[in-house]
N, C-alpha and C positions, 0 to 999 in steps of 0.2 A: 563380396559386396563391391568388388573393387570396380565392374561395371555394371554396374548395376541398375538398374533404368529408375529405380528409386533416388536414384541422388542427382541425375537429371533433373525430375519431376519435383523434389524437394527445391533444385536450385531457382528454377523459372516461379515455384510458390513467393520463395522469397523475394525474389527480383520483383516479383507483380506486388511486393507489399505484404502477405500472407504471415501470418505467426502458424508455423508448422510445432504441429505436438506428434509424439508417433510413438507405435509401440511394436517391436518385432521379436517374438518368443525366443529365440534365438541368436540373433546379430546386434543386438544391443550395445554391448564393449562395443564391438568393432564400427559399429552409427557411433557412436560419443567420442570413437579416436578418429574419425573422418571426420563428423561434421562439426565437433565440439561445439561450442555454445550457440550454433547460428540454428540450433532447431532448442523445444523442450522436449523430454523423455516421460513418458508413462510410465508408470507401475506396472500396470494389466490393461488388458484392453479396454475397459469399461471405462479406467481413468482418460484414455485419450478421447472418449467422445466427453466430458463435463464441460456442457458451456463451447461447445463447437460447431462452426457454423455448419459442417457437414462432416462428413465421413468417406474416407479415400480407401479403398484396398487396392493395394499392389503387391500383394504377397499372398501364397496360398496356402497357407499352412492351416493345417487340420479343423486347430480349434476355431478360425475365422469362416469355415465353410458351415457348420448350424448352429449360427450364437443364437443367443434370445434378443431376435429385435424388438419384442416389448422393452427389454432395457434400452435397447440402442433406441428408439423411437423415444422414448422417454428422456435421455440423458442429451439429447442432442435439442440445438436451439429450432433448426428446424429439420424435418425429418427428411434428408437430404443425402445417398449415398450416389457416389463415382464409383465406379465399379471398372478398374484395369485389369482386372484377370477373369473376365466373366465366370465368377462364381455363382452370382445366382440367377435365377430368371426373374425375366423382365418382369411378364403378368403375375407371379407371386409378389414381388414386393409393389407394382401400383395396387395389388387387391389388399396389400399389406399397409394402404396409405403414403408408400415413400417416393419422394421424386427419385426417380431412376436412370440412372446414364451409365451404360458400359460401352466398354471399351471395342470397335469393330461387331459381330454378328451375333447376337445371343439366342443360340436356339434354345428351346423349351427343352428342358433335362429330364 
């Protein structure tokens, strides 16, 4: 984590005002001994979308590549993903309802 483009992207959230929540399968200790209190921490991933104004992946880890966006659509205030590792495609998730933004070229997978 130590360059991680995650703690970039975390710092300029906060600086622009943002309350950052986040959840990484993996790196969690080591986000809470870097960023300690200036973010919250998730449970699971589902806990990080309750009551959020959107949804950021910047990590690719397995289980974030075919969650169930009926929950994510559901749990989020509005159905609103950024997408920095283009994991998914564009035309699935607008036919999926969600506004959609990634990161550079998304070609259709």
């Amino acid at each position: 984590m130590r360059e991680a483009p995650s703690l970039v992207i975390i710092d300029k959230l906060i600086d622009a005002g943002a309350t950052v929540k986040a959840y990484d399968p993996v790196a969690m200790e080591e986000a809470k001994r870097i960023l300690g209190d200036k973010i919250e921490y998730a449970s699971d991933q589902f806990d990080t979308l309750i009551d959020a104004d959107c949804l950021l992946i910047i990590t690719e880890w397995s289980e974030f590549k075919f969650p169930n966006f009926n929950i994510i659509k559901k749990l989020l205030k509005k159905p609103v993903i950024f997408d920095g590792r283009n994991i998914y495609d564009s035309k699935e998730m607008n036919d999926r309802g969600f506004k959609y933004s990634c990161i550079g070229l998304n070609i259709s997978k």
